[in-house]
Phi, psi and omega in degrees: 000323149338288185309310165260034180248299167332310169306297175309351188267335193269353185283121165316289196317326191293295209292323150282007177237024169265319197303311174304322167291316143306335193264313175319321184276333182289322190273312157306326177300323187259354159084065195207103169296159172268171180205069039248196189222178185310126192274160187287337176284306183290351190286317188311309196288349179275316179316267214328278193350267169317000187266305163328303189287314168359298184284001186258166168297307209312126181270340161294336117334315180297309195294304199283314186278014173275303180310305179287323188307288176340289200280339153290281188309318177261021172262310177293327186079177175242061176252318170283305197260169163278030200314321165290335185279325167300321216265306141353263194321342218265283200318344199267308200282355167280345191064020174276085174262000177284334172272049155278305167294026173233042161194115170331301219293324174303302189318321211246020189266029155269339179275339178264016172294124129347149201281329207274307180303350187259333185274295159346287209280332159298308171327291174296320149317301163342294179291014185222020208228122133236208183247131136264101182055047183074005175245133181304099206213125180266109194277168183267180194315319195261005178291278188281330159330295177322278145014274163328335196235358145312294211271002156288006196094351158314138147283147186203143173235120192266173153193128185193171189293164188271007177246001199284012165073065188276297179331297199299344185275322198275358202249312148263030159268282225290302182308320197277324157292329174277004157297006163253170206254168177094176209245127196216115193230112184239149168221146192231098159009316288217151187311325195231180159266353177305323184245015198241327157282338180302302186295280205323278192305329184293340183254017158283299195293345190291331172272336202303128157107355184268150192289302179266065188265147167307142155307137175240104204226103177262008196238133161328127186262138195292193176263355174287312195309112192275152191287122170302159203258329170230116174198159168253118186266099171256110185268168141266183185271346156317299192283309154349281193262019134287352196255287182287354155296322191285319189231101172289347168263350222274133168212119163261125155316356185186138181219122147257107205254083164313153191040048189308318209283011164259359174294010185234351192267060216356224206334257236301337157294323178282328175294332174287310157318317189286300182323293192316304179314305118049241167299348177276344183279328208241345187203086187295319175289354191307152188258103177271131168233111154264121175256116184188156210272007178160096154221127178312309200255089157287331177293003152305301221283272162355276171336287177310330221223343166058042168231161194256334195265356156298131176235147194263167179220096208254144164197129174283303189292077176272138196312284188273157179235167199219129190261137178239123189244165203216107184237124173242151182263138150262344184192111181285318178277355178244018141071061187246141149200164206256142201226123186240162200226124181278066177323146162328155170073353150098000154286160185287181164183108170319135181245343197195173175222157176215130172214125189309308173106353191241155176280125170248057202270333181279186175272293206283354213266320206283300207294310185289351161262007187248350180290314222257304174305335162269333178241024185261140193115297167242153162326117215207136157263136175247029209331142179224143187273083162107168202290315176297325188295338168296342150304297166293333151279342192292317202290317168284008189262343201249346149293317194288005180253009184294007169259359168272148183265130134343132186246167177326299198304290180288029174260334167314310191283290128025259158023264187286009196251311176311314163303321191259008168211266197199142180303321193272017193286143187300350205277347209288304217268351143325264193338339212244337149292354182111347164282115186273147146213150210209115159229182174288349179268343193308164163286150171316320203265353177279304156338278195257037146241307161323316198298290210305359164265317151338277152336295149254040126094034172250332143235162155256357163232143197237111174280147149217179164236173178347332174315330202279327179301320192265053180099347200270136212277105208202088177257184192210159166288327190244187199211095172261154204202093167236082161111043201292171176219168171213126190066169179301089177071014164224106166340135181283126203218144128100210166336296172294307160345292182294336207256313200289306168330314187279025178266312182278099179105128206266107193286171214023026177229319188234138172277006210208126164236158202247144143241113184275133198214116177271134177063040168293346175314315212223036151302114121009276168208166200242098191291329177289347152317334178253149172306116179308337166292175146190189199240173192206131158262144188286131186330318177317274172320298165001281180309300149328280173291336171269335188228028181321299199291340172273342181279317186335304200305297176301339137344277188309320234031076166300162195021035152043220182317350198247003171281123114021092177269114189259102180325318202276307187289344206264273157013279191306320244262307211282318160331300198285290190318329161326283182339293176324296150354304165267009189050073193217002188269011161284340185266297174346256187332305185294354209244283172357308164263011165283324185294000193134275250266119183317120165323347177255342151239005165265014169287301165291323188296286156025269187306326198265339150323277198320295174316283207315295189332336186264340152288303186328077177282354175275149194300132194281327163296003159282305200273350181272358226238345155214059269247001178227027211228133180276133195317313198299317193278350195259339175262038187245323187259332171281317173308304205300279188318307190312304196305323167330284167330278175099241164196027192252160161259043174258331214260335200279299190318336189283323160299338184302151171260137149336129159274158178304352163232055171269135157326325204244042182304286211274342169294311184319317201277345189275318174319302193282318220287318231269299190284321168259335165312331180277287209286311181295332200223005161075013178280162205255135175325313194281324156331089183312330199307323194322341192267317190282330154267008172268339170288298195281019151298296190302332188267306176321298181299325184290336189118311190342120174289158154315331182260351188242011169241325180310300195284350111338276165215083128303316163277013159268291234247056173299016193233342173261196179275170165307308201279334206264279220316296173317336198268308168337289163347296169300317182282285194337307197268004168217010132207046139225343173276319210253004194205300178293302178279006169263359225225317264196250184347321195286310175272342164291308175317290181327274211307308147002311158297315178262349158318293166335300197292296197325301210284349210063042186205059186282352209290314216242035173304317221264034176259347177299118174269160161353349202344336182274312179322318172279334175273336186276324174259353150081052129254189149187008138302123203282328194279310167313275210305328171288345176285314181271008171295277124034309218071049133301148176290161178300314216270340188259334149346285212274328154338293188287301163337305208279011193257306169300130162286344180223129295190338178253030196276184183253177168322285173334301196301309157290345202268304200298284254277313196288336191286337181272358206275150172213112196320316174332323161304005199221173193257090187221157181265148188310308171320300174279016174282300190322315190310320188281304164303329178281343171292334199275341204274000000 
């Protein structure tokens, strides 16, 4: 069969009438019939063709008879021919078998197989049939490989396509272990919070209803808490290592690093790296999965981690295949432009011309009517380089809908949007036309209420940003794309590029996804020209070898106050002084140079550890304790406090920070605030921000709905829009409340504490509150932080907080409390009631 697939691979004749058959489903699709179009004799002859490549090794074989077979069967049909039973047979020998459901008449063509083809495909399906939580499920190839070295107990570092069902597999592995009694603590990785909510609910929805399901803990637990015996903890890794900060005992049997391919994203790569080092220190046998959508050198992650025993799993093979189109304007003011289709082998093919009759002369003018004219009708992504402009397309794709009517569902969605950010925020009245947009700032319960109207088709277009790259699992039938950038001026590429494409096509709804690229001519940079992989280095190493001479500096701290504070540098710095701390920086340095990196800079690292260590008098389990804030800056701040103090405890009170809803709340935070802007970051006295974040600290920390600190301030700042305010707004309380000032309190506290131990008067560690626990989830009711603990959303939290006399409960304590409650009583939009039930029951 080798042997002929290879003939057929070498035929001119085949790859043209795969061409023909691309460009015909494509001109139906966009609706420019082609003339002529694939004939019923080359369509019989393309089926044969693919049932035949189906079966090589080869994956460019493979790739190519899922796409012609696909595209044959839905340009010919099965009314003449048996085209579904053929169009079976490909797929079963492909071991794609879930996308058998995703055309009724394909699913049920197994009782009408000729018997050597039905016996075929029972053979092959066998070796592909397990149990999931007792129901019988057939996986594609790269499925059950996974699946198998889960469940020997392997560690495995994965890559495959964003469609290729990593989730799903991982997910019953999680399921197969807690079907066992005994005690089982897995932590699950992710990049954003964005995705620390999508995996809790699916994995909420995976136990509901089961006898032994684990607790799912998305919120740090304090150090009073005791740690549960079973649970999955999905964290980012900031919230990770507060967790092992807090419970010094704290160990997982299973470590899932989701998204891996952020272990390169400079700090928070190197922070990610320290955590997983981490959890490997406290428990060396944990079953490690690094999981990610397209990397070349997967034996870094062994390499790093300095295990022999990660075994890799490289795929190739995606559940959908995704067509890449090329739209150039041809008449920017009569809106004429042309979609040509990137044919195997990187040629072009006109597939069609179109004109709108509207001026497409901008970028955004381009994405929303050429967005609008192609993708309407199906589930459509829009990419936007950032939040406002994602707006300003949502509103304008949703003025060109003004003749759709509104449902029941998006008035619903409207609704939560309105409670959980501001009746005027623009996404309400996007939504009630079909229209969507999704960034990082948006709150969690809006976000994924957007995914999930998305999902089942209550909008069909969606802008998003960059956000969307980082795991969320959200496909679509089509893809628009014009000039993307991540970040300021740097072009969409590499990973992100392939991880956003991969976006396109919905497995069991569609065999097929469109990625469309407008003005690809005049891109920055090209990503098809480039290997859907890359290789990727870990920050760490990174930081070494490209920025040896600026981490040195920051060692020494040269130019003292007047240096730049650089996060990224400060993070690797403190990250090698641990190491030392713990006589752990020679295997760190070894491992460095096994990956590459010259015996002469890991020598200066070395060398420049040594020189610190000998000024640096704060104890380094204080200083890891802010992993991006420079040591030098953090004993800078510890004198200032020591100084403070004194040796009374009237001088010690004063330093305490305010719980948030004391009285003297916001002089307490402006005051310390005050304090950490001089000595950590070096701001000039005269510098004001300490007041202005110590107020929306205190409203955030305090419970304060999001519509009610927003509609504050809109009536400060009357001279901007409503939009600019919200949006601002939005920015503000999640990467600066939620990051600058958590990042900053957080490390005030530590040094804070250990004043306490110095002066002798630790006896009052225990009036210091939670302050990073309260800035990151933006409570400080003991009872709020357990709704949300739960996965409640903020806005439904604090309802329910504010419904309950008692302000303290624990998990357990909410959960019985959420099973009596009635809902009715309370002003919640029908979503958030679906949300809250779906936690109780």
């Amino acid at each position: 069969m080798q042997e002929l697939a290879d003939q057929i691979w070498s035929n001119s004749r085949f790859h043209d009438a795969a061409a023909l058959a691309h460009r015909t489903w494509l001109g139906r699709e966009l609706g420019r019939p082609l003339d002529p179009e694939v004939t019923m004799e080359e369509a019989v002859r393309l089926m044969q063709a693919s049932a035949i490549l189906a079966c090589s090794k080869d994956p460019l074989h493979r790739r190519q008879a899922y796409r012609s077979a696909t595209m044959t069967y839905e340009v010919i049909g099965a009314k003449t021919l048996p085209m579904q039973q053929a169009l079976r047979v490909v797929l079963a020998r492909l071991g794609n078998f879930p996308a058998l459901e995703t055309r009724e008449e394909v699913g049920r063509a197994a009782g009408d197989l000729p018997l050597d083809l039905a016996i075929e495909e029972m053979a092959l399906s066998d070796r592909r049939r397990v149990l999931l939580r007792d129901r019988p499920a057939l996986l594609t190839s790269f499925q059950h490989d996974l699946w198998s070295k889960l469940g020997e107990g392997r560690s495995v570092a994965v890559a495959a396509p964003t469609s290729a069902g990593k989730s799903f597999i991982l997910q019953g592995h999680l399921a197969r272990v807690f079907q066992e009694a005994g005690a089982h603590i897995v932590v699950y990785l992710v990049p954003t919070r964005a995705l620390i909510a999508q995996v809790a609910r699916d994995l909420a929805d995976l136990f509901s209803g089961t006898e032994r399901a684990p607790e799912v803990v998305t919120v740090p637990l304090d150090g009073d808490q005791p740690l549960p015996t079973r649970a999955i903890f999905v964290m980012t890794q900031e919230r990770t290592q507060l967790m092992l900060a807090a419970h010094p005992n704290m160990s997982a049997g299973i470590v899932i690093v989701d998204e891996a391919h952020s272990i390169a994203d400079q700090g928070r790569g190197v922070l990610l790296q320290w955590v997983v080092d981490d959890l490997l220190r406290r428990r060396a046998d944990a079953q490690l999965l690094f999981a990610s959508p397209g990397i070349r050198n997967l034996d870094v992650f062994g390499r790093t981690f300095g295990l022999e025993s990660v075994e890799t799993l490289p795929s190739t093979e995606p559940t959908v295949a995704q067509n890449f189109l090329i739209v150039r304007v041809i008449s920017s003011r009569q809106g004429e432009f042309s979609v040509s289709s990137i044919e195997p082998g990187g040629k072009e093919a006109l597939v069609g011309e179109f004109a709108i009759k509207r001026t497409i002369a901008t970028k955004k003018e381009r994405l929303v009517h050429i967005s609008a004219t192609l993708g309407r009708g199906a589930p459509t992504i829009v990419y936007a380089n950032g939040a406002a402009e994602a707006e300003d397309l949502a509103i304008q794709l949703a003025e060109l809908f003004a003749d759709r009517e509104t449902t029941p569902r998006r008035d619903a969605v409207a609704q939560l949007i309105a409670q959980s950010v501001h009746p005027s925020y623009v996404l309400a009245a996007a939504v009630r036309r079909g229209v969507g947009f999704h960034y990082s700032n948006m709150p969690t319960s809006v976000r994924q209420a957007v995914e999930d109207a998305f999902a089942d088709g209550t909008i069909d277009f969606l802008v998003c940003t960059s956000t969307l790259l980082q795991g969320v699992n959200l496909p679509a039938r089509n893809v628009f794309m014009c000039k993307p950038e991540k970040g300021k001026q740097r072009p969409l590429e590499g990973t992100d590029f392939w991880n956003l494409a991969g976006r396109a096509g919905r497995l069991r709804r569609e065999f097929q996804g469109n990625i469309f690229l407008i003005d690809y001519d005049e891109w920055k940079a090209k990503p098809l020209d480039h290997a859907r992989d890359s290789e990727i280095v870990p920050a760490l190493q990174e930081g070494v070898t490209q920025r040896l001479e600026d981490l040195v500096a920051t060692m020494a701290d040269e130019d003292g106050d007047s240096r730049k504070p650089d996060g990224d540098l400060e993070t690797l710095f403190i990250r090698l002084l641990d190491d030392h701390s713990r006589g752990e920086l020679s295997t760190t340095l070894s491992r460095l140079n096994a990956a590459g990196v010259p015996s002469a800079s890991t020598e200066r690292v070395q060398l420049a550890i040594d020189e610190v260590v000998e000024v640096l008098t704060l104890p380094v389990e204080v200083v890891r304790q802010s992993p991006n804030l420079s040591p030098h800056r953090q004993q800078a701040l510890h004198v200032a406090l020591r100084t403070a103090a004194g040796t009374d405890k009237a001088g010690v009170r004063a330093l305490i920070p305010a719980h948030p809803r004391e009285s003297g709340a916001y002089a307490s935070y402006a005051s310390l605030l005050r304090l950490c802007h001089t000595h950590l970051l070096g701001l000039p006295p005269s510098h004001g921000s300490h007041r202005y974040l110590a107020l929306m600290a205190v409203f955030w920390m305090r419970g304060d709905p999001l519509p009610k600190i927003i509609e504050n301030a809109i009536n400060h700042d009357k001279k901007k829009s409503s939009r600019t305010v919200i949006r601002s707004t939005l920015e503000t309380i999640e990467k600066v409340i939620r990051f600058e000032v958590v990042r900053l309190m957080s490390c005030y506290c530590a040094v804070l504490l250990q004043v306490l131990d110095e002066i002798g008067l630790s006896e009052m560690a225990s009036s210091v509150p939670p302050m990073s626990l309260y800035l990151e989830v933006g409570a400080s009711d003991r009872s709020m932080i357990s709704f949300m603990g739960l996965g409640l959303s903020r806005v439904a939290a604090a309802i329910l907080n504010d419904a309950t006399v008692n302000k303290s409960m624990t998990i357990p304590e909410a959960r019985a409390w959420l099973q009596d409650a009635t809902l009715d009583a309370y002003d919640l939009s029908p979503l958030l009631v679906e949300e809250i039930r779906r936690v109780a029951r």
